[in-house]
N, C-alpha and C positions, 0 to 999 in steps of 0.2 A: 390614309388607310381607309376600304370601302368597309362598311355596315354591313352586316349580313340583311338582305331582304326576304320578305317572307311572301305567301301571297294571302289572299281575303280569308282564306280558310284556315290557314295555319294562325293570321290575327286570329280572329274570333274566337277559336280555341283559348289563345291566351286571353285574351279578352272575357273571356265565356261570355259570351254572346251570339246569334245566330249570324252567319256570313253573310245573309241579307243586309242585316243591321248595317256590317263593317263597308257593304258598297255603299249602301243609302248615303253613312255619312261622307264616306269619299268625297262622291257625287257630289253632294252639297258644301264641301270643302271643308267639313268639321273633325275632321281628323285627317290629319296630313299622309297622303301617297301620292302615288302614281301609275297611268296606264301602259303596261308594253302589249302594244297590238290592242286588244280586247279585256286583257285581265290587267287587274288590280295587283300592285305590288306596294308593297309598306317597309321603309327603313325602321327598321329595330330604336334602334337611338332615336329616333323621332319621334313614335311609337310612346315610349319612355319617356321622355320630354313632356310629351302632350298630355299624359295618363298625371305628371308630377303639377299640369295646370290646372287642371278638372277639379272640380267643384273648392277654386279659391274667390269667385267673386262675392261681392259682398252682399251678402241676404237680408241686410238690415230692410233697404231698398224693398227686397220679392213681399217681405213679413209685409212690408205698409201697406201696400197694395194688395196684400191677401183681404186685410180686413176692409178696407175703405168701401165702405157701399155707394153704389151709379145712381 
């Protein structure tokens, strides 16, 4: 069964975030879609997937590095 797809504007809404934002990370492949033609198209489930990844890595790591002076 297909996913409903959405395009960059309908993300970002859910997202709340500007449509900008949602190509930029396209683009750079930080959030999973795809182009037909010219626009940007997003699987829903994917979408969902990605959003359930977002901020699990481990910040012990970011914390050390905040403090360590050069």
């Amino acid at each position: 069964m297909a996913h409903a797809t959405y395009t960059a504007d309908e993300i970002a809404q859910y997202l709340r975030v500007h449509p900008y934002t949602v190509k930029r990370l396209a683009r750079a492949g930080k959030i999973p879609g795809f182009k037909i033609g010219d626009q940007w198209r997003f699987d829903v489930q994917e979408i969902e997937d990605w959003k359930k990844t977002q901020g699990t890595e481990d910040k012990s790591t970011t914390i050390a590095r905040k403090g360590r002076k050069k």
